[in-house]
C-alpha positions, -999 to +999 in steps of 0.1 A: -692+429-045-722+425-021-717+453-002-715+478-030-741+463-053-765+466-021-751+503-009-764+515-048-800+496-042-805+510-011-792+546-023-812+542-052-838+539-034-835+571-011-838+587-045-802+593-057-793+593-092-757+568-091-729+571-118-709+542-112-675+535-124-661+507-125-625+487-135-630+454-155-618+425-137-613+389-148-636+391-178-662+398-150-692+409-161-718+437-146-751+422-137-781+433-155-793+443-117-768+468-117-789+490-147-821+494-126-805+513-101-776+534-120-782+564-143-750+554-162-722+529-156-689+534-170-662+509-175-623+511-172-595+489-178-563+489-156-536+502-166-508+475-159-485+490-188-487+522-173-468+508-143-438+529-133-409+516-108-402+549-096-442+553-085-435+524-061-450+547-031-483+546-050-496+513-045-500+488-072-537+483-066-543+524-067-516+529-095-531+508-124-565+523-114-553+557-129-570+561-158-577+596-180-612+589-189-621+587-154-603+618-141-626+634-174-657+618-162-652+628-127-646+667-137-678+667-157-706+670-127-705+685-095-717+654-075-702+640-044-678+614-048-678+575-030-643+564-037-649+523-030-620+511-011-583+526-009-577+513-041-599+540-061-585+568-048-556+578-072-575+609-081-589+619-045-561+648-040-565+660-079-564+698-081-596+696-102-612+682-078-606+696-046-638+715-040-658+684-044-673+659-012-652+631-014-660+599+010-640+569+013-657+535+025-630+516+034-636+476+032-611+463+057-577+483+068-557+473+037-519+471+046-530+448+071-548+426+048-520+430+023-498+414+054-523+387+064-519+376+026-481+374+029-477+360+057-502+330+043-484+330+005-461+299-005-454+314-039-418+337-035-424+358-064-465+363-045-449+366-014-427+398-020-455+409-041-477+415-013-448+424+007-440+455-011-480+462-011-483+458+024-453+483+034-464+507+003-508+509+014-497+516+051-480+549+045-506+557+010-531+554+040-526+590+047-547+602+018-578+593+042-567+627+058-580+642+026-613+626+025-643+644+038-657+613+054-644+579+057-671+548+058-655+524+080-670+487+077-668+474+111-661+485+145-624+471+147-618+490+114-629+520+128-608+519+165-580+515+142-581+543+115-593+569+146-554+566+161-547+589+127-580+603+109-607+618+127-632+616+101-643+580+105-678+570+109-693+534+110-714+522+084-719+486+087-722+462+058-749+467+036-763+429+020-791+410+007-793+383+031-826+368+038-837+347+068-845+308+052-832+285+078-841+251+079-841+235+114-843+198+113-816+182+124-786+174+097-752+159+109-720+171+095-702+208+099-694+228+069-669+254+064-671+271+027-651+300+010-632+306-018-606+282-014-582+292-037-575+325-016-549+316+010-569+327+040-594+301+034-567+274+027-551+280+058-588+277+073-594+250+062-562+228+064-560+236+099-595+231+109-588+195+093-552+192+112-565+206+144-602+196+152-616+172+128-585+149+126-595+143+158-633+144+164-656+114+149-680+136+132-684+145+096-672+167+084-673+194+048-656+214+027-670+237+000-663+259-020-638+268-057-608+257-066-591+242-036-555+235-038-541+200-048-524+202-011-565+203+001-575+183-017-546+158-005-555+161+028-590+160+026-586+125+009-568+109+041-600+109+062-631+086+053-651+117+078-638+144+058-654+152+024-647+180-006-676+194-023-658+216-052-668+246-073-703+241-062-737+258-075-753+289-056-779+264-054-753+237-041-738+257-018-770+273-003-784+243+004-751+230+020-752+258+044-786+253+051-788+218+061-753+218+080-757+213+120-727+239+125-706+258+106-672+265+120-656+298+107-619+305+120-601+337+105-567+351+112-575+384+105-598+408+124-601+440+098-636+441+084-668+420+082-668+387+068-696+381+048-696+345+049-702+351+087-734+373+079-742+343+058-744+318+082-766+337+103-796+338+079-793+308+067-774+283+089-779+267+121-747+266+150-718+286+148-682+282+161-664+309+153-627+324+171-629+359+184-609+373+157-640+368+132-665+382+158-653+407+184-668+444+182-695+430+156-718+431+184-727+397+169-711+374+196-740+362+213-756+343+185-726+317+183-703+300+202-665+316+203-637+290+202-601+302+201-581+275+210-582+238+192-591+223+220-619+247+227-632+241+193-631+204+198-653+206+227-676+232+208-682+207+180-689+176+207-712+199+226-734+213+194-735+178+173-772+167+190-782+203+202-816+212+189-817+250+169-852+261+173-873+292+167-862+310+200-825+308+184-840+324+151-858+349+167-831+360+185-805+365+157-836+387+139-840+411+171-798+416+166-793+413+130-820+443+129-803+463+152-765+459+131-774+455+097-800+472+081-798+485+041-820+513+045-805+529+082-773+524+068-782+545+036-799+572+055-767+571+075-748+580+043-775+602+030-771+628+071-734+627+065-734+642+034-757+670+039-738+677+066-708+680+046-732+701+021-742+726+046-702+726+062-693+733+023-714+766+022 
């Protein structure tokens, strides 16, 4: 995940010596990258077997995460603990390790995600699944309470979780984003994601439903394993085009030489990363205020929330000229929102305050 691999760079680099454990997932491996900047990294399966109906009120995601070696590992040093998401936090209220700094970042507000995915999921068996999850995260929230800090993602996130926790602080994404955008003039909009995750299905068969079923201008998908109903769709309109499991280097250069990118979401917790994305590397933006509001990114694109207000935003950008006054602008903002090493020092203040609270 970006935002971790860049949170253990950038802590790294404030001189912190990182243990990082991890859960396998998906045959996934861990990046070479990952050794410069850890002392040690220890790996953990989940523990699926281990399962037990009457632990429904533990979520699924936290309860297969509960695994003895870690609780050892954890036990062994006195160092302050970053539980990654909701989902690592099975051992946060252990006896063992009550005398310990523990901080929480929380990546979006999870029930609500859990929800969103739901609400989205054709599949029955998938759709009670989440379901369950959904009802079970929103009262397993609570163990925030127990957290010494809680590292909210974005400022939504953060409004949210103060209604019941007042130990929330904003640190914003961390990422290794570069500006390389290239400005001639390139005629077709993209929109790219994972399209295998419902979200970005529903995206993307109602941006084609919606706007580009009914604008003459061409018009992209990218991005893996789309679903045959996409891919269906897609094939109805000469305009519209598919471009599937694509290269880094495919899909960089896509974004790159796109006029617009248009980026709806349905959801609000978090940051979207494919939004950050765009920014350093692409050229227009249409995005809905769900994917932007409190980012304090809304003035560097153009926010469309209605169909029809999308279709206007797509006729209106299709000839507009992005220059260096658009670039320069999104630097003097980007700069102020997201930067590695403020948001590390952020992280490094709030737990030597918790350090000096602790004596």
């Amino acid at each position: 995940m970006i935002d971790v691999f860049y949170k253990i760079k950038s802590l790294y680099e404030l001189g912190y010596q990182i243990t990082l454990h991890c859960f396998e997932y998906n045959e996934r491996e861990i990046t070479e990258e990952l050794y410069k900047y850890c002392h040690q990294i220890i790996t953990y399966k989940r523990n699926y077997i281990l399962v037990n109906p009457l632990q429904f009120h533990i979520p699924m995601i936290v309860f297969t995460r509960n695994h003895k070696k870690l609780l050892r590992e954890l036990q062994s040093n006195e160092a302050p603990i970053l539980f990654e998401g909701l989902h690592t936090t099975y051992f946060i209220n252990h006896a063992s390790l009550v005398h310990r700094i523990k901080l929480v970042r929380t990546h979006n507000i999870e029930h609500d995600y859990y929800e969103a995915l739901a609400q989205n999921e054709r599949n029955f068996l998938k759709y009670n699944y989440y379901k369950i999850e959904a009802k079970t995260l929103r009262k397993y929230e609570q163990v925030l309470h127990i957290a010494d800090a809680v590292l909210a993602i974005s400022n939504n996130d953060v409004k949210q979780l103060e209604v019941n926790y007042n130990n929330i602080h904003l640190v914003n994404v961390f990422h290794g984003f570069n500006f390389d955008i290239d400005i001639t003039s390139n005629h077709y909009a993209l929109y790219h994601g994972n399209l295998n995750v419902n979200e970005n299905d529903v995206a993307a068969q109602y941006l084609i439903n919606e706007i580009f079923s009914k604008v003459d201008y061409p018009f992209v998908i990218s991005g893996n394993n789309p679903t045959p109903e996409l891919q269906k769709l897609i094939k109805k309109y000469k305009h519209i085009s598919l471009v599937q499991n694509p290269s880094m280097e495919q899909m960089q250069a896509l974004i790159q030489k796109a006029q617009m990118h248009v980026l709806p979401t349905f959801q609000s917790t978090g940051i979207k990363l494919k939004l950050l994305h765009v920014l350093y590397n692409g050229k227009f933006i249409i995005a809905n205020r769900q994917m932007v509001e409190n980012t304090g990114l809304e003035s560097l694109l153009t926010i469309a929330d209605s169909s029809a207000e999308m279709i206007k935003a797509v006729n209106d950008l299709k000839n507009k000229i992005f220059d260096a006054t658009e670039i320069s602008v999104r630097k003097d903002i980007l700069a102020q929102h997201f930067n590695n090493a403020e948001n590390a020092q952020q992280i490094q203040t709030i737990i030597q305050q918790l350090l000096i609270n602790k004596v």
